[in-house]
N, C-alpha and C positions, 0 to 999 in steps of 0.2 A: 673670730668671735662666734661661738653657738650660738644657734639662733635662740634660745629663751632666754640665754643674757643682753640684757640692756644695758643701756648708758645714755647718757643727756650729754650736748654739746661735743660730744665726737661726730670726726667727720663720716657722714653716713651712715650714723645711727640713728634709728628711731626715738621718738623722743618715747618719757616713761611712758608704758602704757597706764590706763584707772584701773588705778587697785580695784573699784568695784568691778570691773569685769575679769579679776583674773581670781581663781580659786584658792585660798593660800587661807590655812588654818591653824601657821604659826610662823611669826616672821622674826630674825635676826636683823638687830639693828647695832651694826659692828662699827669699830674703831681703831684704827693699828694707832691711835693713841692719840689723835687731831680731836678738839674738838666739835660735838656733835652739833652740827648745824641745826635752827630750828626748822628749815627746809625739809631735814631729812626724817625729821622727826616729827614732821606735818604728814609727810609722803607714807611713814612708816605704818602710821595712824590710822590712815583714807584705805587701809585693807581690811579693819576690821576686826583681824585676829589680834590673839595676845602677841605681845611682841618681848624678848627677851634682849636686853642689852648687853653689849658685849665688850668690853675696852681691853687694849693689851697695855701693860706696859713693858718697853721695851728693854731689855736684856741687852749690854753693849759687847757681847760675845764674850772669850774663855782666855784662859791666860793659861796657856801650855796646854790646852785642852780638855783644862779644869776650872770648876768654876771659881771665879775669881769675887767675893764682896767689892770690891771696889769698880765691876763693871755692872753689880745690880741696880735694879730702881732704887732710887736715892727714897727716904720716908715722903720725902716732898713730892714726888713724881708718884708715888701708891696716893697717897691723898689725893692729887690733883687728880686721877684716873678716875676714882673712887665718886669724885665730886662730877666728875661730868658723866656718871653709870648716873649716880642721885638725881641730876637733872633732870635728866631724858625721862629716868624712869617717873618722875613728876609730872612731869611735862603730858605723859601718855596716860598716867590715871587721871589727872583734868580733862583729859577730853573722854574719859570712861574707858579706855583702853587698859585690859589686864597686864599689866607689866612688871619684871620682874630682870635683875643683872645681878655683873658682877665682873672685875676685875682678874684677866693673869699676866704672869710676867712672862717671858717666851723672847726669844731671838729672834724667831719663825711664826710671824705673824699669820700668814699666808693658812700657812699649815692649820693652825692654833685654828684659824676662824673658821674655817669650810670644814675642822673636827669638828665645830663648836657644832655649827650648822646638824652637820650628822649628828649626833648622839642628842640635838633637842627636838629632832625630828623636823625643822624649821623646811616650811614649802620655797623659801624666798631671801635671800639678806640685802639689805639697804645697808648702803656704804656714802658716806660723804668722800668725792674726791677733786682733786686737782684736775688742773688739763690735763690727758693726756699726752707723753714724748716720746718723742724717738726711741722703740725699742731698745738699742743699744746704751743708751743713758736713761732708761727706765729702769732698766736691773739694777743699775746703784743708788736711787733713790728711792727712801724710805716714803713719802710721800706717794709713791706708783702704787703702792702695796696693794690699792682695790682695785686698780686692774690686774694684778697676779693672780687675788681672790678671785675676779671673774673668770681668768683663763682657767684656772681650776678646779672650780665648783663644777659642780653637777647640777645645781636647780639654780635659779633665775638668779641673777645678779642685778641688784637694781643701784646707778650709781648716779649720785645728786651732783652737780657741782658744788663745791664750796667758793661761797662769792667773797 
Protein backbone atom coordinates (compact mmCIF):
# COMPACT_ATOMS: atom_id res chain seq x y z
CA UNK A 1 0.00 0.00 0.00
CA UNK A 2 1.48 3.71 -0.76
CA UNK A 3 1.52 5.60 1.69
CA UNK A 4 -1.40 8.30 0.59
CA UNK A 5 -3.74 5.52 0.11
CA UNK A 6 -5.80 4.85 2.91
CA UNK A 7 -8.33 2.32 3.92
CA UNK A 8 -10.61 1.72 7.26
CA UNK A 9 -10.65 -1.53 9.05
CA UNK A 10 -7.61 -3.25 7.23
CA UNK A 11 -5.15 -4.73 9.18
CA UNK A 12 -2.76 -1.93 9.97
CA UNK A 13 -4.15 0.75 8.36
CA UNK A 14 -4.65 4.04 9.52
CA UNK A 15 -7.95 4.91 10.02
CA UNK A 16 -9.44 7.83 7.22
CA UNK A 17 -7.66 10.76 7.94
CA UNK A 18 -10.25 14.64 8.31
CA UNK A 19 -10.76 15.56 5.12
CA UNK A 20 -10.39 19.10 6.61
CA UNK A 21 -6.78 18.64 7.11
CA UNK A 22 -6.09 17.18 3.85
CA UNK A 23 -6.00 19.48 0.54
CA UNK A 24 -8.24 18.01 -2.14
CA UNK A 25 -10.06 20.43 -4.62
CA UNK A 26 -11.98 17.78 -6.39
CA UNK A 27 -12.93 14.46 -5.29
CA UNK A 28 -14.28 11.14 -6.96
CA UNK A 29 -16.77 9.34 -5.35
CA UNK A 30 -16.54 5.89 -7.35
CA UNK A 31 -18.56 2.59 -7.63
CA UNK A 32 -17.65 -0.74 -9.48
CA UNK A 33 -21.50 -0.83 -9.25
CA UNK A 34 -22.39 -1.48 -5.12
CA UNK A 35 -24.25 0.82 -3.84
CA UNK A 36 -23.18 4.02 -2.33
CA UNK A 37 -23.06 4.00 1.17
CA UNK A 38 -24.29 7.14 3.10
CA UNK A 39 -20.91 6.59 5.04
CA UNK A 40 -19.20 7.24 2.02
CA UNK A 41 -20.92 9.95 1.07
CA UNK A 42 -20.75 11.78 4.47
CA UNK A 43 -16.76 11.16 4.22
CA UNK A 44 -16.86 12.45 0.60
CA UNK A 45 -18.71 15.69 1.78
CA UNK A 46 -16.44 16.51 5.18
CA UNK A 47 -13.69 17.62 2.17
CA UNK A 48 -15.37 20.36 0.95
CA UNK A 49 -14.62 20.17 -2.66
CA UNK A 50 -16.98 19.51 -5.52
CA UNK A 51 -17.30 15.83 -5.70
CA UNK A 52 -18.11 13.93 -9.01
CA UNK A 53 -19.91 10.70 -8.89
CA UNK A 54 -18.89 7.87 -10.59
CA UNK A 55 -20.81 4.40 -11.08
CA UNK A 56 -19.79 1.57 -13.55
CA UNK A 57 -21.93 -0.75 -14.86
CA UNK A 58 -20.60 -3.77 -15.50
CA UNK A 59 -19.94 -5.51 -18.83
CA UNK A 60 -19.96 -9.41 -18.38
CA UNK A 61 -17.06 -9.70 -21.05
CA UNK A 62 -17.07 -10.72 -24.96
CA UNK A 63 -18.25 -13.64 -26.79
CA UNK A 64 -15.17 -14.67 -29.27
CA UNK A 65 -13.77 -11.49 -28.57
CA UNK A 66 -16.58 -9.38 -29.75
CA UNK A 67 -18.90 -7.82 -28.15
CA UNK A 68 -21.73 -9.78 -27.37
CA UNK A 69 -25.55 -7.76 -26.39
CA UNK A 70 -26.49 -10.42 -24.27
CA UNK A 71 -23.39 -9.87 -22.02
CA UNK A 72 -24.19 -6.01 -21.73
CA UNK A 73 -25.99 -3.99 -18.88
CA UNK A 74 -29.35 -5.25 -19.00
CA UNK A 75 -31.89 -1.48 -19.10
CA UNK A 76 -32.51 -2.49 -15.55
CA UNK A 77 -28.93 -2.49 -14.27
CA UNK A 78 -28.32 1.28 -16.43
CA UNK A 79 -31.28 2.42 -14.43
CA UNK A 80 -30.41 1.02 -11.24
CA UNK A 81 -26.57 2.69 -11.74
CA UNK A 82 -28.15 5.73 -12.80
CA UNK A 83 -30.33 5.85 -9.66
CA UNK A 84 -27.70 5.52 -7.22
CA UNK A 85 -25.21 8.49 -9.33
CA UNK A 86 -28.99 10.52 -8.68
CA UNK A 87 -28.69 9.64 -4.97
CA UNK A 88 -25.40 10.66 -4.03
CA UNK A 89 -25.29 13.34 -6.21
CA UNK A 90 -28.64 14.59 -3.95
CA UNK A 91 -27.39 13.63 -1.03
CA UNK A 92 -24.12 16.06 -1.75
CA UNK A 93 -25.98 19.22 -2.92
CA UNK A 94 -28.09 18.91 0.61
CA UNK A 95 -25.27 19.34 2.35
CA UNK A 96 -24.11 22.41 -0.24
CA UNK A 97 -21.68 20.32 -1.91
CA UNK A 98 -21.21 20.98 -5.84
CA UNK A 99 -21.79 17.71 -7.38
CA UNK A 100 -22.23 16.33 -10.47
CA UNK A 101 -22.13 12.20 -12.19
CA UNK A 102 -22.61 9.74 -14.30
CA UNK A 103 -22.76 6.29 -15.48
CA UNK A 104 -20.37 3.78 -17.79
CA UNK A 105 -20.46 0.38 -18.81
CA UNK A 106 -16.82 -1.17 -18.85
CA UNK A 107 -15.43 -4.73 -17.87
CA UNK A 108 -12.40 -2.87 -16.30
CA UNK A 109 -13.56 -1.19 -13.68
CA UNK A 110 -10.26 -0.57 -12.11
CA UNK A 111 -9.02 1.04 -15.20
CA UNK A 112 -12.39 3.06 -16.04
CA UNK A 113 -12.12 4.77 -12.39
CA UNK A 114 -8.43 5.85 -11.83
CA UNK A 115 -9.07 7.15 -15.89
CA UNK A 116 -11.99 8.78 -14.53
CA UNK A 117 -9.88 10.21 -11.63
CA UNK A 118 -7.18 11.52 -14.24
CA UNK A 119 -9.08 13.34 -16.84
CA UNK A 120 -11.43 15.08 -13.90
CA UNK A 121 -8.42 16.15 -12.39
CA UNK A 122 -9.88 14.65 -8.90
CA UNK A 123 -7.00 15.12 -5.78
CA UNK A 124 -8.69 12.04 -3.95
CA UNK A 125 -11.41 8.94 -4.77
CA UNK A 126 -13.71 7.67 -1.93
CA UNK A 127 -14.60 4.19 -2.65
CA UNK A 128 -17.19 2.02 -0.46
CA UNK A 129 -15.63 -1.39 0.19
CA UNK A 130 -15.87 -4.87 1.58
CA UNK A 131 -13.22 -6.50 3.90
CA UNK A 132 -10.47 -7.09 2.52
CA UNK A 133 -9.06 -10.96 1.12
CA UNK A 134 -6.65 -13.08 0.54
CA UNK A 135 -4.91 -11.58 -2.48
CA UNK A 136 -5.27 -14.68 -4.35
CA UNK A 137 -9.05 -14.78 -4.13
CA UNK A 138 -9.32 -11.09 -4.43
CA UNK A 139 -8.46 -11.10 -8.04
CA UNK A 140 -11.68 -12.97 -8.86
CA UNK A 141 -13.84 -11.03 -6.88
CA UNK A 142 -15.83 -8.31 -8.29
CA UNK A 143 -16.52 -6.94 -4.94
CA UNK A 144 -12.13 -6.31 -4.25
CA UNK A 145 -12.32 -4.04 -7.14
CA UNK A 146 -11.47 -0.73 -4.59
CA UNK A 147 -8.57 -2.26 -3.56
CA UNK A 148 -7.36 -2.76 -7.18
CA UNK A 149 -8.44 1.01 -7.52
CA UNK A 150 -6.15 1.69 -4.70
CA UNK A 151 -3.11 -0.42 -5.68
CA UNK A 152 -3.32 1.55 -8.89
CA UNK A 153 -4.19 5.01 -8.49
CA UNK A 154 -1.70 7.50 -7.99
CA UNK A 155 -3.46 9.92 -5.49
CA UNK A 156 -5.07 8.99 -2.34
CA UNK A 157 -7.39 6.32 -2.05
CA UNK A 158 -9.84 6.75 0.48
CA UNK A 159 -11.92 3.26 1.32
CA UNK A 160 -15.18 3.17 3.71
CA UNK A 161 -16.42 0.05 4.83
CA UNK A 162 -19.70 -0.99 3.65
CA UNK A 163 -21.59 -2.20 6.73
Amino acid sequence: MNDTARGVGQPGAPDLPDPAAVDVRRVLLASEGRAIPTRAVDYAARFGAPVHVFSIARVWGTSLGLPNPGLLPTRREWDEQRKLVTTAVKALRKRGIEADGHVLGTRKATKRIVGEAERLGCDAIVMAADPPRGRLVADFLWSQEPYRVRRRAKIPVYLVLAE
